[in-house]
N, C-alpha and C positions, 0 to 999 in steps of 0.2 A: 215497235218504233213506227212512228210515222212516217208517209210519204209528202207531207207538204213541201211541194218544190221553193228549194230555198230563193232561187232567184228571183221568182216572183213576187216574194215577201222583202227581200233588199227593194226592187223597185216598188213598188208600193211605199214601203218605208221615205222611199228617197223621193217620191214624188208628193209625199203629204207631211215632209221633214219642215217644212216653212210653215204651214196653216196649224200642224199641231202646235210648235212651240210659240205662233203668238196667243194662241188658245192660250197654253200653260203660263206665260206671262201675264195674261188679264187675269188669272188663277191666280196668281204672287200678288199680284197688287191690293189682294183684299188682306185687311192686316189682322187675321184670323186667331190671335191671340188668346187663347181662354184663360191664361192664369189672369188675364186681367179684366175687372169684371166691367170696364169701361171700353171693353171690346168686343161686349158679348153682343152687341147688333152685327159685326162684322163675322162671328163667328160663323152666327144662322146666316148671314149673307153666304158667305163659304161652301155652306152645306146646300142652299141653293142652285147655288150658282152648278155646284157639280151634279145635281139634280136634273139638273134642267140638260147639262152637257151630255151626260148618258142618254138620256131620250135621247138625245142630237144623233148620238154614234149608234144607237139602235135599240137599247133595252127596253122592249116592251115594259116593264117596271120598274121605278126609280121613285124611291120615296124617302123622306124627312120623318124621321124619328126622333121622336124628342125625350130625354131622358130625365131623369131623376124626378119628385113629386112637385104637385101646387104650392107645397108651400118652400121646397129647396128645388127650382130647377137646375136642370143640368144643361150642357152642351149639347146641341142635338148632333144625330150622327146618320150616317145616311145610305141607304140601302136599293140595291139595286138583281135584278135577276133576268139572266134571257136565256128560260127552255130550249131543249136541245129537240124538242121533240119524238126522242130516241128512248123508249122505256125501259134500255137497257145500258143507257150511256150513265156514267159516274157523273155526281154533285161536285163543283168545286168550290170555294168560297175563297176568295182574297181579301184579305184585312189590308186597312193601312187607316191614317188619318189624314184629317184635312187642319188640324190647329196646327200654330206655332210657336216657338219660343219668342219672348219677347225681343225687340230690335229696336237700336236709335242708332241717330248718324252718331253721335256722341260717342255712344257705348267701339268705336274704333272702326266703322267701316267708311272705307272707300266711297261707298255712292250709299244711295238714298236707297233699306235694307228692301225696302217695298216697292223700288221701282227697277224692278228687274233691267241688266244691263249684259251684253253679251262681250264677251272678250274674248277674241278668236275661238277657240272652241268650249267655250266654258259661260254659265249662264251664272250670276251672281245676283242672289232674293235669299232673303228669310225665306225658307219651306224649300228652296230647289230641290235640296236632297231628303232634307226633313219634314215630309216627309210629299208633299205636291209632286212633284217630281217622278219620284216612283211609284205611286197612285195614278196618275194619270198619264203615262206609257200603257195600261193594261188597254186605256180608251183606243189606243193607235193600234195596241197588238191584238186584240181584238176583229178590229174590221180589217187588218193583214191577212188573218188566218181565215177569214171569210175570203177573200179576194184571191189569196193561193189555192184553198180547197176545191169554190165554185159552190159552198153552203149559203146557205141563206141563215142559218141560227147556228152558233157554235157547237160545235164535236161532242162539247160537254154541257151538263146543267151549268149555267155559269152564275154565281154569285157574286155580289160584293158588299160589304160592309164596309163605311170607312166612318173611324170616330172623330168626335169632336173633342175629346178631353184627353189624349195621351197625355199630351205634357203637362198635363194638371194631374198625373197620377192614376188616371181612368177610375176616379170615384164612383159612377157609373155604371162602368160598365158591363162587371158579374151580373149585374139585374138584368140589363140589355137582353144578355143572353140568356139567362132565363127567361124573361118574359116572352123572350122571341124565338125558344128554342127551336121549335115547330117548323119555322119559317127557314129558318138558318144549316137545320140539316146538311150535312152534307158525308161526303165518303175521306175525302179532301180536303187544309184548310192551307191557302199559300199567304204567306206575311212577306208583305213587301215593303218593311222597315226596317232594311237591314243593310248590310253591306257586303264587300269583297277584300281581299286581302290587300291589292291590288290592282293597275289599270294590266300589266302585264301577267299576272297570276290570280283569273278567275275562280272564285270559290262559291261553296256552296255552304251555308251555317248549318246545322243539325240539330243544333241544339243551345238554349239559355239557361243559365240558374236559376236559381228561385231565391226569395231573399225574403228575411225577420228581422227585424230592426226595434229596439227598446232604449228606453233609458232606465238606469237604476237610481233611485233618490236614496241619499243613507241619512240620519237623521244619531244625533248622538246628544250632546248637552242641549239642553232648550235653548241655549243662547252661547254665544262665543264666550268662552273662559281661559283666565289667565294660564298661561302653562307652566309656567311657576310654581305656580299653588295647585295645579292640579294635571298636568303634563304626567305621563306615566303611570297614573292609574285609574285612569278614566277611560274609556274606549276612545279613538279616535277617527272619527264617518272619513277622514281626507285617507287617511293611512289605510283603513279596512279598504275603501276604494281602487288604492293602487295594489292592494294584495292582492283583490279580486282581477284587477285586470292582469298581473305580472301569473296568476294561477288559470289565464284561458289556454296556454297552451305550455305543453312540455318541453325539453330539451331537443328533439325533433321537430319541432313548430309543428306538431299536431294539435288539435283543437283536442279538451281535455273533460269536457262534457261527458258524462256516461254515455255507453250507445250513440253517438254522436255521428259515428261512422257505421252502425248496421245497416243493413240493405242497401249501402247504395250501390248503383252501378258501376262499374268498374270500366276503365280503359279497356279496349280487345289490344291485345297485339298489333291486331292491323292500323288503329285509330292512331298507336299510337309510331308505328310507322311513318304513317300518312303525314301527322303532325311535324316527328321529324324529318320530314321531304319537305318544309314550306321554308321560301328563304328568309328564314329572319334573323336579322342584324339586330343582336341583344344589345349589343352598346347605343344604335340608333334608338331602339325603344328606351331606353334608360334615361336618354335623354328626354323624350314624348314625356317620358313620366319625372321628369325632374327630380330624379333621384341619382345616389351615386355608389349603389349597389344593389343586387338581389337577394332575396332571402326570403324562404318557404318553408313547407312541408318537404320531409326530406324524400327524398328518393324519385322526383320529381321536376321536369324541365320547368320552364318559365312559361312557356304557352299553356303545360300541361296543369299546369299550378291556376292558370288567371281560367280553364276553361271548362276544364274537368273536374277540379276536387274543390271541395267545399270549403269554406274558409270562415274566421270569424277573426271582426278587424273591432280596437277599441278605436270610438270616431271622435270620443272627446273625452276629457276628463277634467275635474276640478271642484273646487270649493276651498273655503277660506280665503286669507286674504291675498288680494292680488295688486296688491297698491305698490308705490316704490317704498323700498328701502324694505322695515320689517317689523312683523308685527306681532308678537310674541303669544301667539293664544293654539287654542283648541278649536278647533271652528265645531260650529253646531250642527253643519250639513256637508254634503257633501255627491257628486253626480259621476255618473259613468255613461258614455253612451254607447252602445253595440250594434254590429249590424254582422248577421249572418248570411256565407251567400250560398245558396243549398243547391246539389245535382240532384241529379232520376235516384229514386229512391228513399229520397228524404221528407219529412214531413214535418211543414213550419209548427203546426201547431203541437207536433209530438217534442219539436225542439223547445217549443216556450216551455210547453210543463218540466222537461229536463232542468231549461234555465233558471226556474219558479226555485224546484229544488235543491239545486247546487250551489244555490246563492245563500239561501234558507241555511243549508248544512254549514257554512262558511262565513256566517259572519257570530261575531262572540254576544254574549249578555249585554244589554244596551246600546245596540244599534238599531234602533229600526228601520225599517227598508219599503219601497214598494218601489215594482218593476213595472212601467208602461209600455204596451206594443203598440207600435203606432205604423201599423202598417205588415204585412205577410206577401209573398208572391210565390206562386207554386211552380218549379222545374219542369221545365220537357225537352225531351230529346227522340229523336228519330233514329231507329238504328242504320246504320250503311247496308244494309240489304233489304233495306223496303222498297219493294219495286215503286209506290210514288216517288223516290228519292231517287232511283236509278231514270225515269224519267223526268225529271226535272232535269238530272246533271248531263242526260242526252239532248236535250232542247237547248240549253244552254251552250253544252257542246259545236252543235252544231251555228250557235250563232257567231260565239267569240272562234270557232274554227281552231277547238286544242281540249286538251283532256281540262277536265275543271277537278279542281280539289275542293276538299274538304274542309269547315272547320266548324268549330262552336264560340260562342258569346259568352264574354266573360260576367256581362251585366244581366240584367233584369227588365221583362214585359209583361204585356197581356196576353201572350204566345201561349203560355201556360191555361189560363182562363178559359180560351177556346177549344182547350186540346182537353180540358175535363168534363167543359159542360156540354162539348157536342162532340166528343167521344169520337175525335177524327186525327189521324197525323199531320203535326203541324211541317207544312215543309218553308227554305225561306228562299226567297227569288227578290235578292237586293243586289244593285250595280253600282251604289255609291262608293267611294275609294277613300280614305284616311284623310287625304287632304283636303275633302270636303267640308270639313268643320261647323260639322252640326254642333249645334248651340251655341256657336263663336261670330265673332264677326269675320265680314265677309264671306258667308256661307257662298257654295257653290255645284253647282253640276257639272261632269264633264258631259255635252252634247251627243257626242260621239257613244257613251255608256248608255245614255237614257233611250238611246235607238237598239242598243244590243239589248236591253231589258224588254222594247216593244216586240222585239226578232222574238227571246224564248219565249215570250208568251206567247206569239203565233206559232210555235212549235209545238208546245206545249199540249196544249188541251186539245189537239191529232195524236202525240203520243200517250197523252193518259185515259185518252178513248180507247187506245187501241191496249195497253197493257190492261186496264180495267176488264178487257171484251172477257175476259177469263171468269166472270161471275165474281162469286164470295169469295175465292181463295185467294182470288187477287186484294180483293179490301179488307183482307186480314191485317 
């Protein structure tokens, strides 16, 4: 555990709480959008701009990476590093981005999405919490943990990477780190694109799924036929269709794939304690999700169901005709679309080949079929006894001033990508809260959050210096 005296990192906080957030507001204003490619001046503005801010706050290195080739580029993404000068101090690497989801006043917000606007405690921009926000707390908790220590370079190797293309899917970014692996090393990697349970019940993520995603084309008469004349004994791609989706899972809602469930990791007893100690109000979420019941994998809560176990959901289906009234034929084609969402232990591409085959086995003489993947994301998770994770939840600890719990992501990142190509524990240090409403209108920040987020980081990297001091056994 670290000694960094907290009091001195509260006043620090409170006396640089006005100059950082209108920094962070001139950061909103650039409308950093990548999925649109009529924004990609503002993006590399983006990645500048924070380039340039790092030098400001102290990183001897702060550079513009440009990604994808000459003839496809990509979103640049942007890197930064400041030596601890200690050849015995741990590497940390913080991820986040600098794009955002597209915004208009139209699309239902309040104020102008890129002109950051503050309402008593709460800061309202496209990117507050998505992801600017928590990216650029690391700049303030950074020269905190300098100012409480009495260092001149952080406790730790301090890295950062932050991309330009999340919300485009980070097409990118596997090459990123390959090409850069060298560079990006580290013992540590903390993702600051995430959140908390709540403003009241600080939490700490562990872990995200992984996800496969396809469509299946089924293909049966060369052209639509009357069913009349030929209904009943002709295969039909709409029908084979819905057999195949009503055959992905059994009378358990278990997913029905061979092997489908080997290796993976399993709940501990404690995880799933932990899980139920969190106060969740299932009718409240039922509503979030606009739905007006539950239904899973048996033997299994709702949190433990969206976090832990693997799931496979049909996202669409159809063919033939969809016009009013009715229209008496065979249709010729016909589509399914799938998306699997995978834990530790699972492996997308051992799930396609299963998919390849169980589709194969299952569909009769004159259908043909092809499966498209269009897209994989690989799982990771952190176990609760890693001491990186025991120091993250103590730094945090002592910010928010109360025990911090546990949870995992129901969804899917690039968490995964960094935890395989640079062979580090991914841990996650995000303060955003539900009601933030990433990728909605009127996104926002709670103020008061984005200073407890600059707090653990200045805790931080004193505590993970000091757990690391133990050599190898500690970066096992």
């Amino acid at each position: 555990m670290s000694n960094t005296p907290d009091t001195v990192v509260r006043a620090y906080l409170a006396e640089h709480r006005a100059a950082f957030l209108q920094d962070l507001a001139e950061w909103l204003r650039i409308p950093s959008v990548s999925a649109d490619p009529a924004h990609a001046p503002d993006v590399r503005r983006s990645a500048q701009w924070l380039a340039d801010k790092l030098t400001e706050t102290g990183f001897p290195v702060a550079e513009v990476w440009e990604t994808g080739t000459q003839e496809a580029p990509g979103a640049p993404a942007v890197y930064a590093e400041w030596p601890c000068g200690d050849a015995a101090a741990p590497t940390v690497l913080v991820y986040g981005h600098h794009d955002v989801q597209p915004a208009a006043r139209e699309d239902g917000w309040h104020t102008d999405p890129f002109e950051p606007t503050t309402v008593g405690n709460r800061l309202y921009a496209r990117g507050a919490a998505d992801d600017k926000g928590q990216v650029f707390f690391h700049a303030l908790g950074v020269r905190a943990h300098l100012a409480a220590t009495g260092r001149t370079a952080p406790a730790v190797n301090l890295k950062l990477l932050i991309e330009g293309e999340e919300e485009s899917g980070s097409p990118n970014f596997p090459a990123l780190l390959h090409a850069h692996r060298d560079r990006l090393a580290c013992d540590v990697v903390i993702v600051s694109d995430t959140g908390m349970w709540s403003e009241d019940t600080p939490t700490v993520c562990t872990g995200m799924r992984g996800l496969a995603e396809c469509q299946i084309d089924l293909y049966g008469p060369d052209q639509d036929i009357h069913s009349g004349s030929f209904g009943g004994a002709v295969p039909n791609p709409a029908t084979e269709a819905a057999r195949l989706a009503a055959a992905l899972h059994d009378e358990d809602r278990r997913v029905t794939l061979p092997g489908f469930y080997d290796g993976i990791v399993e709940l501990t007893d404690r995880e799933r304690e932990l899980i139920a100690e969190l106060p969740f109000d299932e009718k409240r979420w039922l509503g979030a999700a606009h739905s007006h019941g539950t239904l899973g994998e048996s033997g299994y809560s709702t949190l433990e169901r969206i976090w832990a176990r693997p799931t496979a959901e049909v996202n669409g289906i159809g063919g033939g005709y969809q016009g009013p009234g009715g229209k008496t034929i065979v249709p010729s084609s016909a589509q399914l679309k799938l998306s699997f969402r995978l834990v530790a232990g699972q492996d997308a591409e051992r799930i396609q080949d299963t998919l390849r085959q169980w589709v194969a086995d299952r569909l009769p003489a004159g259908i043909r079929h092809e499966i498209t993947f269009t897209g994989s994301t690989r799982p990771c998770l952190t176990p609760l006894d890693h001491p990186a994770l025991t120091s993250l939840a103590r730094a945090m600890g002592r910010a928010f001033g109360q025990e911090i719990r546990f949870t995992r992501e129901g969804g899917s990142g690039p968490a995964a990508d960094l935890q395989d190509v640079l062979g580090a524990p991914v841990l996650f240090l995000g303060i955003s809260v539900p009601s933030d409403g990433w990728h909605a209108p009127n996104e926002k920040v709670e103020l008061d959050l984005l200073l407890k987020g600059a707090e653990s980081a200045a805790h931080l990297w004193a505590d993970l210096a000091a757990t690391y001091a133990g050599g190898p056994a500690a970066r096992a």
